[in-house]
Structure formats: C-alpha cells, structure tokens
C-alpha positions as CSV (number, residue, x, y, z in Angstrom):
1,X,0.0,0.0,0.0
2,X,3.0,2.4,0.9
3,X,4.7,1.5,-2.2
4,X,1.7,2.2,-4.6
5,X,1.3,5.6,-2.5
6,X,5.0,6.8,-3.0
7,X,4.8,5.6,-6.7
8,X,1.9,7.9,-7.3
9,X,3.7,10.8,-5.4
10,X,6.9,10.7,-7.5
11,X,5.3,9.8,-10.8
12,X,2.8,13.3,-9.9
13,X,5.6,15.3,-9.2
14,X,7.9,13.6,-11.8
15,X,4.7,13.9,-14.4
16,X,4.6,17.8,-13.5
17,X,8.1,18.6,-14.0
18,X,8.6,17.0,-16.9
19,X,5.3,18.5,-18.3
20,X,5.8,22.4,-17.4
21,X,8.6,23.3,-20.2
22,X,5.9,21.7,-22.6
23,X,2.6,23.4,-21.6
24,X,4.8,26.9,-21.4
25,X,5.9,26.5,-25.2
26,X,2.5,25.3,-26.3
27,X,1.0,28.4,-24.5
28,X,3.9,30.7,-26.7
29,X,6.3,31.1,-24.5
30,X,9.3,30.3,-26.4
31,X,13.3,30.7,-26.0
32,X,13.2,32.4,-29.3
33,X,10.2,34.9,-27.4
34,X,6.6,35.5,-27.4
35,X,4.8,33.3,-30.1
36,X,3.0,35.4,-32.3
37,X,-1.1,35.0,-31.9
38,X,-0.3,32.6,-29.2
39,X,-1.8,32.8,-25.4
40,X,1.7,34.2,-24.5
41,X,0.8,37.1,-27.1
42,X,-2.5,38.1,-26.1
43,X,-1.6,37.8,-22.2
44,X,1.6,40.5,-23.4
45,X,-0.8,42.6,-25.2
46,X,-3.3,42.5,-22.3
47,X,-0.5,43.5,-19.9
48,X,1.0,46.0,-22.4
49,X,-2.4,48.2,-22.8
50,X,-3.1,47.5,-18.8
51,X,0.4,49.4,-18.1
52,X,0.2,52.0,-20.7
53,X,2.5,50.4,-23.5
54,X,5.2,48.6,-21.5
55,X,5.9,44.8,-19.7
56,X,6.5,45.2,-15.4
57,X,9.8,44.0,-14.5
58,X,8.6,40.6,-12.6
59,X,5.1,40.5,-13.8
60,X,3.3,37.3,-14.6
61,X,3.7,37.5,-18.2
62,X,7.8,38.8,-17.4
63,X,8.5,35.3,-15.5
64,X,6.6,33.0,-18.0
65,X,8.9,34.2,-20.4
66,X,11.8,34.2,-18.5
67,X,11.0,30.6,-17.7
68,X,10.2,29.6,-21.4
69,X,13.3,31.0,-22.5
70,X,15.7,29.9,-19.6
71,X,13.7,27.7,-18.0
72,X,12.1,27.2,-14.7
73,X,14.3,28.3,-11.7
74,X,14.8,25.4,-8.7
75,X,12.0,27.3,-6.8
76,X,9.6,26.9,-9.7
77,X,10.5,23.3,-9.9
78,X,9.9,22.4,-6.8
79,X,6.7,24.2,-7.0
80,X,5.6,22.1,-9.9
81,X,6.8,18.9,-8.4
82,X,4.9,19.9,-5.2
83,X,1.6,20.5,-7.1
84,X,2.0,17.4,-9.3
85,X,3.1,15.3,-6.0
86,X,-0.2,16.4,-4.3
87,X,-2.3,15.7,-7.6
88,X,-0.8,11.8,-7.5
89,X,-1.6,11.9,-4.1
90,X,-5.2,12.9,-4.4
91,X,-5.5,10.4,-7.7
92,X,-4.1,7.4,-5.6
93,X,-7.0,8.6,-2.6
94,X,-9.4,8.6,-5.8
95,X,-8.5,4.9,-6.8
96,X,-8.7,3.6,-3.2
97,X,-12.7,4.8,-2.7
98,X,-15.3,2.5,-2.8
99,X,-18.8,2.9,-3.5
100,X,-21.0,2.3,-0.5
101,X,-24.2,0.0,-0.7
C-alpha cells in the first residue's frame, strides 16, 4: 500500500516537471520569445495596454517568459513537483474509494 502511494507521489511530481517546459511553449512562450497569436501574445498585449504600453519588470507574463526561454528556476520546480506530488496523491485517494451499498 505504501509502495503504490509513493509511486503515485513521485510519478505526480515527476509527471509535473517533466510537463511544465511543454505546456509553457505550447501556451507561446518560447526561448526564441513570445509566439506570435499565441496565449503568450494576447496575455503580453493584455498587460502592455493595462500598463500603458510597456511589460512590469517581474510581472506574470515577465516570469513565464523568462521561464520559457531559460527555464524554470529550482523554486519553480519544486513548486511544480509539489503541485503534481499532491495531484498523485489525491488520484491514488481517488482509486482507493469504494462505492458504498
């Protein structure tokens, strides 16, 4: 029982990790930039008009990119595994329900 419960822990947090470069390029974030008529491009031009023209230094869009381009940061990772450890976590409590009579 243990070992099934780690298994779905790590493969979560493994599954996460592995996923988050993936789901930031297909949203247009890109180490080449923003994708043009991507999600990444209409969150940019949302936050360009919503600061009068410019990007803020650290905004939500400002990291994404950075983290498309460069990748995520240990932090972020561990973030992400945390999330995707927590998700395995809640599918192996899923699994282990039974219906009652």
């Amino acid at each position: 029982m243990v070992l099934k419960e780690v298994l779905l822990v790590s493969a979560g947090a493994a599954a996460f990790i592995a996923a988050a470069p993936v789901v930031l390029g297909v949203a247009g974030f890109t180490g080449a930039g923003i994708a043009a008529g991507s999600v990444a491009a209409k969150m940019m031009s949302v936050a360009a008009v919503a600061n009068g023209g410019g990007i803020a230094a650290g905004s939500t869009v400002a990291a994404l990119q950075s983290a498309g381009a460069a990748g995520l940061p240990f932090i972020a990772n561990a973030a992400v595994g945390t999330g995707g450890a927590v998700t395995g976590a809640l599918f192996g409590n899923c699994l282990e329900k039974k219906p009652k009579d």
